[in-house]
N, C-alpha and C positions, 0 to 999 in steps of 0.2 A: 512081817515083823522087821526084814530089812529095808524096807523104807520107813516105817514109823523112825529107828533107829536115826535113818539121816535125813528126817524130815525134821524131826525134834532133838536132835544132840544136842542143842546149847540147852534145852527140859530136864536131858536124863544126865544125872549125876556121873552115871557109869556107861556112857555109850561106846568111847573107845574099849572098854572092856566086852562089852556085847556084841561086838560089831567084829573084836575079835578073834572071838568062838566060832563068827561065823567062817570069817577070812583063812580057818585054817583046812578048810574042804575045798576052796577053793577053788585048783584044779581039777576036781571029780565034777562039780556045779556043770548042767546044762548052761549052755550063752545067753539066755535069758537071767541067770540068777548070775550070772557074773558081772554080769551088765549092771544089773540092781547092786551089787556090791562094789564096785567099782562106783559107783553114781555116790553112795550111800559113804562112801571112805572119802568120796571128795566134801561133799556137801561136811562132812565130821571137820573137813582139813579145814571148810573155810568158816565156819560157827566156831570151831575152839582149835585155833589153830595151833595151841603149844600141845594139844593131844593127837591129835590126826597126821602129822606129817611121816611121824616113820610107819605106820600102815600105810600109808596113800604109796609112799614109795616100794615098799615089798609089794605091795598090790601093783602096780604100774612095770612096776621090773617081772614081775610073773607072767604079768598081762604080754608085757612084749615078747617074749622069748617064747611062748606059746602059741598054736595055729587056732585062730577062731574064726568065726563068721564074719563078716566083714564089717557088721556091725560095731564090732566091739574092738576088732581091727583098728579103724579111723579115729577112732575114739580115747586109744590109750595117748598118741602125740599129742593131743587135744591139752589131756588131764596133766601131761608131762610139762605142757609149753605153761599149761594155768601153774603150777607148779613152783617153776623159774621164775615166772615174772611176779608173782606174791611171793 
């Protein structure tokens, strides 16, 4: 469901709202579903971008100050730098 959510946000009327119910588990989330939330809060940042920015940023600031896989590690400066420069 959380990539339908940020595969089709600019579809669903209410994604930033779905998107987040999901974002407030968060930290509990295996690094697979964090990963997918983190993908799914950007791709939201960049289809409507006047909904998505302050998720994308509580999700990128939770993302840093927490120990993950390295996966998901490399990946927050990434979303951070796309961020700034849009």
């Amino acid at each position: 469901m959380i990539w339908i959510i940020g595969e089709y946000a600019e579809r669903i009327d209410n994604a930033d709202e779905l998107l987040e119910s999901f974002l407030e588990s968060f930290p509990e989330e295996p690094a697979q579903v964090q990963l997918q939330l983190l993908t799914a809060t950007v791709k939201l940042f960049l289809k409507k971008p006047t909904e998505g920015p302050q998720q994308m940023i509580q999700v990128l600031i939770a993302s840093a100050h927490m120990h993950f896989k390295s996966d998901i590690k490399w990946i927050c400066p990434l979303f951070i730098w796309l961020h700034i420069v849009l």
